[in-house]
C-alpha positions as a Markdown table, in Angstrom:
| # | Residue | x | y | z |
|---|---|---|---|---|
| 1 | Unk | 52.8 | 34.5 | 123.4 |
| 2 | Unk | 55.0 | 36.4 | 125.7 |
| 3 | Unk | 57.4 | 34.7 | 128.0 |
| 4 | Unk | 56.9 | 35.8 | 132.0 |
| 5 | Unk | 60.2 | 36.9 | 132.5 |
| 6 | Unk | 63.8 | 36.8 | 130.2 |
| 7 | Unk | 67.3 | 35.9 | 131.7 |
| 8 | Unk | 68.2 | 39.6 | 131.0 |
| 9 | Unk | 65.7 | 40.7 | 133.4 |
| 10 | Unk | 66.0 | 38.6 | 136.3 |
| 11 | Unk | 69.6 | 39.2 | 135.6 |
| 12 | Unk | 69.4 | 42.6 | 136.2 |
| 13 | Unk | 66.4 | 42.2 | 139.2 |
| 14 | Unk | 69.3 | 39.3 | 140.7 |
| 15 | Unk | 72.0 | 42.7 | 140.3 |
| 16 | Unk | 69.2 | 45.2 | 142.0 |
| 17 | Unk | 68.9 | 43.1 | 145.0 |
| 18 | Unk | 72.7 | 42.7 | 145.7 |
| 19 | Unk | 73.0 | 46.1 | 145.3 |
| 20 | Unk | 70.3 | 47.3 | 148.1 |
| 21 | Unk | 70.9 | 44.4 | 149.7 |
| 22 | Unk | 74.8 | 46.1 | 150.9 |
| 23 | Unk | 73.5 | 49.9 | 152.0 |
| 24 | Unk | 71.0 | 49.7 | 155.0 |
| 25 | Unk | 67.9 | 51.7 | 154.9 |
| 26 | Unk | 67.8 | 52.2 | 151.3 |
| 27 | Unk | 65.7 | 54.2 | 150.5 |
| 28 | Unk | 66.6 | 56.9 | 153.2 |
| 29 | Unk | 70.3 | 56.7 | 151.6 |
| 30 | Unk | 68.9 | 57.7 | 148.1 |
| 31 | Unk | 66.9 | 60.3 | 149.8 |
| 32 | Unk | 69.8 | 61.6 | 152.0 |
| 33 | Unk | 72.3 | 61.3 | 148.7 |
| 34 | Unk | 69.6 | 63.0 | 146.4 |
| 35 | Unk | 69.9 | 66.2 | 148.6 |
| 36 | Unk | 72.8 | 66.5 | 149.1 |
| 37 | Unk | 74.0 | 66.3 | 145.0 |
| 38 | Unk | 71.2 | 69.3 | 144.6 |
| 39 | Unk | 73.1 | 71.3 | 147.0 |
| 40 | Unk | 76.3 | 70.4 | 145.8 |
| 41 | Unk | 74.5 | 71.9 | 142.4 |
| 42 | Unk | 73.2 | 74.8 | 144.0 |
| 43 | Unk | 69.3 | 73.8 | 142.5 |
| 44 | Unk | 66.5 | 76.1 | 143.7 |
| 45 | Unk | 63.2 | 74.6 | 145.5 |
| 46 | Unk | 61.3 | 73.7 | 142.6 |
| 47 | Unk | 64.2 | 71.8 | 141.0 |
| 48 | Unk | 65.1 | 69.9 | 144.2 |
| 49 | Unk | 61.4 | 69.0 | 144.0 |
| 50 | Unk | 61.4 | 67.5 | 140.9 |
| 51 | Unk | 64.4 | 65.7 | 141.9 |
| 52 | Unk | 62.9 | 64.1 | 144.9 |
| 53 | Unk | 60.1 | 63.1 | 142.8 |
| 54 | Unk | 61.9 | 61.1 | 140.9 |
| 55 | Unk | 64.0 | 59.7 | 143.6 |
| 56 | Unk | 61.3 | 58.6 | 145.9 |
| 57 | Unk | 60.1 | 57.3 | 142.8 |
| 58 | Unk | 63.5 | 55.1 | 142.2 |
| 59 | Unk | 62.6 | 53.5 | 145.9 |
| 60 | Unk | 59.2 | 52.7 | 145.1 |
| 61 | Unk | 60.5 | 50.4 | 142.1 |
| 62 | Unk | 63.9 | 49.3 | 143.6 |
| 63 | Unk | 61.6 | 48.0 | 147.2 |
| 64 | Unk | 58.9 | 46.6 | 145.0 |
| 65 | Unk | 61.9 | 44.5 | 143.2 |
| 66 | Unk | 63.9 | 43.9 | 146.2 |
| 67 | Unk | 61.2 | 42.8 | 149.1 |
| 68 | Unk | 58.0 | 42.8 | 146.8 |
| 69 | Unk | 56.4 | 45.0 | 149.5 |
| 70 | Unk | 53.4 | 46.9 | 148.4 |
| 71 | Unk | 53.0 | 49.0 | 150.8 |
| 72 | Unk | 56.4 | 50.4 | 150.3 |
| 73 | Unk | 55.6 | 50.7 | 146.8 |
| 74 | Unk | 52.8 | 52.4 | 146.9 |
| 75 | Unk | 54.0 | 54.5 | 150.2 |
| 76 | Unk | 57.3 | 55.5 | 148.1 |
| 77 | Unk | 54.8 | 56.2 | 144.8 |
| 78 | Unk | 52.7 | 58.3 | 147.2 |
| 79 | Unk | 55.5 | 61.0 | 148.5 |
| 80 | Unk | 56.5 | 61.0 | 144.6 |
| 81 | Unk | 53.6 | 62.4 | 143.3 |
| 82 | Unk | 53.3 | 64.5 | 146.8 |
| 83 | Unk | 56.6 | 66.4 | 145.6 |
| 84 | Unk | 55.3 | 66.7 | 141.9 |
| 85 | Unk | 52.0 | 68.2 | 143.3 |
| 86 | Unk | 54.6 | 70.5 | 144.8 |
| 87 | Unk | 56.4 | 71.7 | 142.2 |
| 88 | Unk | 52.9 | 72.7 | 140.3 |
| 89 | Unk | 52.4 | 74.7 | 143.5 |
| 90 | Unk | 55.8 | 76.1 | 143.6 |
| 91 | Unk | 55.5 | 77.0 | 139.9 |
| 92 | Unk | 52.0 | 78.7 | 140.6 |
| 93 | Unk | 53.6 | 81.0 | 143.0 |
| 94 | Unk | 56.7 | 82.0 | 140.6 |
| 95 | Unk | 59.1 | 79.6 | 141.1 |
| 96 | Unk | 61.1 | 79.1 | 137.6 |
| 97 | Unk | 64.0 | 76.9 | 136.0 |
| 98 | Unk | 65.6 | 77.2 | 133.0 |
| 99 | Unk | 65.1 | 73.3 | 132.5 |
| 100 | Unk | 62.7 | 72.1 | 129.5 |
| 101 | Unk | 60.4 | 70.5 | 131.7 |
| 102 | Unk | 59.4 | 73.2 | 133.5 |
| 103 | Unk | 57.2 | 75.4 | 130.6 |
| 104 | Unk | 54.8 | 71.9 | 131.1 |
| 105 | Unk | 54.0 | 72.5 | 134.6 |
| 106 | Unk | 52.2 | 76.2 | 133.5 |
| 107 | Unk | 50.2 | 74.0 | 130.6 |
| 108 | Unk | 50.0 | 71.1 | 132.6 |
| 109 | Unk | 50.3 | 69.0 | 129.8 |
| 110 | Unk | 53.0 | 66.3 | 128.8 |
| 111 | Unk | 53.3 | 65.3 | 132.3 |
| 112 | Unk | 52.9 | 61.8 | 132.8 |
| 113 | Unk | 55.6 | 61.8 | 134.8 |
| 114 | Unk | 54.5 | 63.4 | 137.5 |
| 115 | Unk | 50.7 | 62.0 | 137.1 |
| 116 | Unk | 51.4 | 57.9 | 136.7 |
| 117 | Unk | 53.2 | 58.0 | 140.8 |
| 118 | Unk | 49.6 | 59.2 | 142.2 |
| 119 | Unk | 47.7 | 56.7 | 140.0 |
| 120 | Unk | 49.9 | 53.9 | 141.5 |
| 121 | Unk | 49.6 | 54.9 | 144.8 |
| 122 | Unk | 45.8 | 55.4 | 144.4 |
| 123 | Unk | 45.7 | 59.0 | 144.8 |
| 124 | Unk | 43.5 | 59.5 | 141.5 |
| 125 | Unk | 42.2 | 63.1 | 143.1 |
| 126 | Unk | 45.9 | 64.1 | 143.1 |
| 127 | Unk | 46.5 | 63.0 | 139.8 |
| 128 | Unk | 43.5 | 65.3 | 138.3 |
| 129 | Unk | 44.9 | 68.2 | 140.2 |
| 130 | Unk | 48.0 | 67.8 | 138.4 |
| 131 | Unk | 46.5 | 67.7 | 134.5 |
| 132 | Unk | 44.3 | 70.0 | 132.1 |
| 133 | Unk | 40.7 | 68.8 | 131.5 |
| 134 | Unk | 41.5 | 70.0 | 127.9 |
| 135 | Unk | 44.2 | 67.4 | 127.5 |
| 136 | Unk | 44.1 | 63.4 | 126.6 |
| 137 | Unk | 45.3 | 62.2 | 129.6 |
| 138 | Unk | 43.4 | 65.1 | 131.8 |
| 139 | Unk | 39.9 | 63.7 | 129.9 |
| 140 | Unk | 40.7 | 59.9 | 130.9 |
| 141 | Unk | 41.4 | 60.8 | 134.0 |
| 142 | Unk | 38.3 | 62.6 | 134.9 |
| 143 | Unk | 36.4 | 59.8 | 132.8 |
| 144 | Unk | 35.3 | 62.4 | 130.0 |
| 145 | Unk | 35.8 | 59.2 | 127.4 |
| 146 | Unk | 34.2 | 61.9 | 124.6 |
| 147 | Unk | 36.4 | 64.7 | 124.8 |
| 148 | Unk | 39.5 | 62.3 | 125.4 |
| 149 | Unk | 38.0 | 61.2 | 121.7 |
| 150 | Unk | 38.8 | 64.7 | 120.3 |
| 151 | Unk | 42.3 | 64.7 | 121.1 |
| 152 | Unk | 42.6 | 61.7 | 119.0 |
| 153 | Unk | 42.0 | 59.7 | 115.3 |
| 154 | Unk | 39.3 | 57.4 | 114.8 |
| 155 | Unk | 41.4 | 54.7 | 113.5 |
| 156 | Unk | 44.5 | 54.0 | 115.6 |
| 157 | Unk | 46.8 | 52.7 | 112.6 |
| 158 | Unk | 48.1 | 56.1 | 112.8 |
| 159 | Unk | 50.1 | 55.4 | 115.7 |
| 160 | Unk | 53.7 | 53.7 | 114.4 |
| 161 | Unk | 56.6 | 54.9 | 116.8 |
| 162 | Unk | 57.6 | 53.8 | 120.1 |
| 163 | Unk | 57.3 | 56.6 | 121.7 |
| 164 | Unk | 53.2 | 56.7 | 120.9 |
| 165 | Unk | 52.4 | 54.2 | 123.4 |
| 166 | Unk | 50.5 | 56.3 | 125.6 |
| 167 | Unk | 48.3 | 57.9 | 122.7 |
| 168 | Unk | 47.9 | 54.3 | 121.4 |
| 169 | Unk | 46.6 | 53.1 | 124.6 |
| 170 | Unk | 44.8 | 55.8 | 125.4 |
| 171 | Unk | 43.0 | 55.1 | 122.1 |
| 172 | Unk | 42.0 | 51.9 | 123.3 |
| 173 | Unk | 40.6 | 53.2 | 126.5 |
| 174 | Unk | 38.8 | 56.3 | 125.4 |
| 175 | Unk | 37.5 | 53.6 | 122.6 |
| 176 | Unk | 37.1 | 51.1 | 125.3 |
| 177 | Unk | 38.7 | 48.7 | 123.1 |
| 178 | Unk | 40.0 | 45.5 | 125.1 |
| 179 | Unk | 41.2 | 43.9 | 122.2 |
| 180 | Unk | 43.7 | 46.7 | 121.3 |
| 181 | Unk | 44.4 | 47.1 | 124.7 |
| 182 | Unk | 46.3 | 43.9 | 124.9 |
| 183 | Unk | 47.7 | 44.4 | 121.6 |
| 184 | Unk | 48.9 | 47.9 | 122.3 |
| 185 | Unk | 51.1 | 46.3 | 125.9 |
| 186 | Unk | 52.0 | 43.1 | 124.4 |
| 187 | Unk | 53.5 | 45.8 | 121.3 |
| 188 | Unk | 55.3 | 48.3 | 124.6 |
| 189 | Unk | 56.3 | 44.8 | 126.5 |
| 190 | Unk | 58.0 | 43.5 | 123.3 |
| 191 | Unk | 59.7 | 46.8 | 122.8 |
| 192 | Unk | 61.3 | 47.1 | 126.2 |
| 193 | Unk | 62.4 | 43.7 | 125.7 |
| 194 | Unk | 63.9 | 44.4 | 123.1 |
| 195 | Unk | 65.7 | 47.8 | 123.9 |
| 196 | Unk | 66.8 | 45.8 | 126.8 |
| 197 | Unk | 69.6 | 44.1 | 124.6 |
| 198 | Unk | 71.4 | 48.1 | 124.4 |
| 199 | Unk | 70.1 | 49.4 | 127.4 |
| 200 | Unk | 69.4 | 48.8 | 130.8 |
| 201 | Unk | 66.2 | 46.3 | 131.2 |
| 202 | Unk | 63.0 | 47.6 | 132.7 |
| 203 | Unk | 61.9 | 45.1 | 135.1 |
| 204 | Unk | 58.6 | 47.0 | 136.4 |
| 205 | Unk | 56.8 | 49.0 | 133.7 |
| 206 | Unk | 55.1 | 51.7 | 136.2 |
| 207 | Unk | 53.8 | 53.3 | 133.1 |
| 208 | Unk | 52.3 | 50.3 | 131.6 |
| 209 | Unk | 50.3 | 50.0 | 135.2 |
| 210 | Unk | 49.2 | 53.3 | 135.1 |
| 211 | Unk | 47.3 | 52.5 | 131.9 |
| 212 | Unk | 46.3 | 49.4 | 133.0 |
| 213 | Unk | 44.3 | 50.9 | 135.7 |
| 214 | Unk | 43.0 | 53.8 | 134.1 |
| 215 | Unk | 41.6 | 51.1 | 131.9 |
| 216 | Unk | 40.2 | 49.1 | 134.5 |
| 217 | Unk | 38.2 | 52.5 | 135.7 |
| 218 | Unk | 36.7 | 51.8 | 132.5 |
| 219 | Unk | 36.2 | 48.6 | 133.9 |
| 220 | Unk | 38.3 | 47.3 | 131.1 |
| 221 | Unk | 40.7 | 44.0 | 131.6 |
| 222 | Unk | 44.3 | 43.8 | 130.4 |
| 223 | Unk | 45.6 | 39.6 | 131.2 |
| 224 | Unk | 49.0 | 39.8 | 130.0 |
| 225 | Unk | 51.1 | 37.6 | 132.6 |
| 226 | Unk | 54.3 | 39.6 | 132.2 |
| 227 | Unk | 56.8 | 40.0 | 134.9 |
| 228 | Unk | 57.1 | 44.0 | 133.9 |
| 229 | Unk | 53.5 | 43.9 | 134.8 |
| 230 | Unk | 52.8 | 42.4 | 138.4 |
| 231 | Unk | 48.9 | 41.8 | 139.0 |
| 232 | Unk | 49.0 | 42.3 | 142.7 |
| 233 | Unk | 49.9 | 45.9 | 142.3 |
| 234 | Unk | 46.5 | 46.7 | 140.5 |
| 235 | Unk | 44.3 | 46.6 | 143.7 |
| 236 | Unk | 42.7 | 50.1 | 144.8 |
| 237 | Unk | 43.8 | 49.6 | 148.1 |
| 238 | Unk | 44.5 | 52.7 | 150.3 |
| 239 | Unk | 47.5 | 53.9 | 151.4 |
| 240 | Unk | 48.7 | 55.2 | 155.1 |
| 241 | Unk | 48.7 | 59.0 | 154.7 |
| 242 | Unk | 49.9 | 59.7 | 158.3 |
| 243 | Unk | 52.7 | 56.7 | 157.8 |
| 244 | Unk | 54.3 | 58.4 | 154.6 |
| 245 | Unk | 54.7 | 61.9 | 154.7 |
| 246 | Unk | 57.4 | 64.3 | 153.0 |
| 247 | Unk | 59.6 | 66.1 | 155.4 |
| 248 | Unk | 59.1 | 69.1 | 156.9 |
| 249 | Unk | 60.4 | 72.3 | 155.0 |
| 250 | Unk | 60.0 | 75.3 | 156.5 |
| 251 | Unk | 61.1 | 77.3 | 153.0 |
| 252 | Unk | 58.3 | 75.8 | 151.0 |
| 253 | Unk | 55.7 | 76.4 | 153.8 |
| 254 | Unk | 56.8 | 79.7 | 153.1 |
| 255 | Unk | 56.7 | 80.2 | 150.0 |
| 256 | Unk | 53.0 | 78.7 | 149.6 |
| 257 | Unk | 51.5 | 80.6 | 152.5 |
| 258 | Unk | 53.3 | 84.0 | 150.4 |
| 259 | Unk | 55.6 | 85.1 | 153.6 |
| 260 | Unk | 58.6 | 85.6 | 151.0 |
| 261 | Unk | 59.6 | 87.1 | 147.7 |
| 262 | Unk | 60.2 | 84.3 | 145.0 |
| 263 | Unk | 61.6 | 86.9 | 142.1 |
């Protein structure tokens, strides 16, 4: 059995807090810092997007850690997945990079991403606008468990590497297996644990609760008491739309309404 935490996590959660605890109004310094590097690096709109997803993101986790404030969490997750809808919609009208990521966004596959911030803020509509139905992920999320079935094995033994863990617990949903569902965490759990003695230790596993609740849509149950893996964040609760809103940019209005040339 897992332990609930390890020193080398609430090590690092301990270094977190001391960390936000010296720069007031965190989360608008990332923000503000964010911006200002992608000017310095002369981005276009669609990659200071993609930026700001994953910053916002970065304050979701750090005020989770820091305050244990859900709302924040979930406010913060919320304006992440708002700017990754945004870069679809940029990309739709023409917007380009030269980054790998960016031949995804025309496929809309291999984007988890983008997808798991709307999941965690509850946005589940947002999350299907920003997949295929003729992917995995697209299939679970629109609860097509039969087609999510074609894009994978019958038997999931084929699934060896790390880096498999969302087909293997995709598997288990589609399959609505609860007993490889718990093995298939407990497996990811113990492997962050363990890359946490090279790397940097993951103290929330955001993509781990993604799955979780897309299992629990398949009113599946996941009861592995890990720290990574905090309970209280699996409620379907709402979040304040009018409270958490992207800034206003007048060049993206723009650009989605067509009022300027993007070539």
């Amino acid at each position: 059995m897992l332990e609930y935490t390890t020193k080398r996590i609430d090590k690092e959660i301990n270094t977190i807090k001391r960390e936000v605890n010296k720069v007031p109004d965190y989360g608008h310094n990332v923000i503000a810092e964010t911006l200002e590097g992608l000017v310095i690096r002369d981005k276009n709109i669609l990659e200071k997007y993609n930026a700001l997803m994953y910053a916002y993101g970065h304050c979701a986790v750090t005020h989770f850690i820091t305050t244990n404030n859900m709302e924040s969490f979930k406010g913060y997750c919320y304006l992440a997945a708002k700017a990754g809808e945004l870069c679809f919609q940029l990309y739709e009208k023409g917007i380009r990079t030269s980054l790998s990521w960016g031949k995804h966004l025309e496929k809309k596959d291999n984007m988890f991403n983008y997808i798991h911030y709307a999941i965690l803020a509850n946005r589940y509509e947002l999350a299907i606008r920003m997949t295929s139905p003729e992917t995995l992920l697209g299939s679970i999320l629109r609860k097509d468990y039969d087609k999510a079935k074609t894009f994978l094995p019958e038997n999931p033994k084929g699934f060896q590497k790390d880096w498999e863990d969302e087909e293997r617990i995709l598997w288990a949903i589609a399959y609505k297996n609860e007993k490889k569902l718990y093995q298939f965490m407990e497996r990811r759990i113990k492997d962050l644990r363990r890359q946490a003695n090279v790397a940097m230790p993951i103290c929330l596993d955001k993509w781990g609760l993604e799955w979780i609740k897309l299992a629990r849509q398949r009113e599946m149950i996941c009861k592995l008491n890990v720290i990574e893996l905090p309970q209280d964040m699996l409620d379907d609760s709402p979040i304040n739309e009018e409270k958490w809103k992207l800034p206003e940019d007048k060049e993206v209005e723009k650009i989605l309404i067509g009022g300027i040339s993007v070539f």
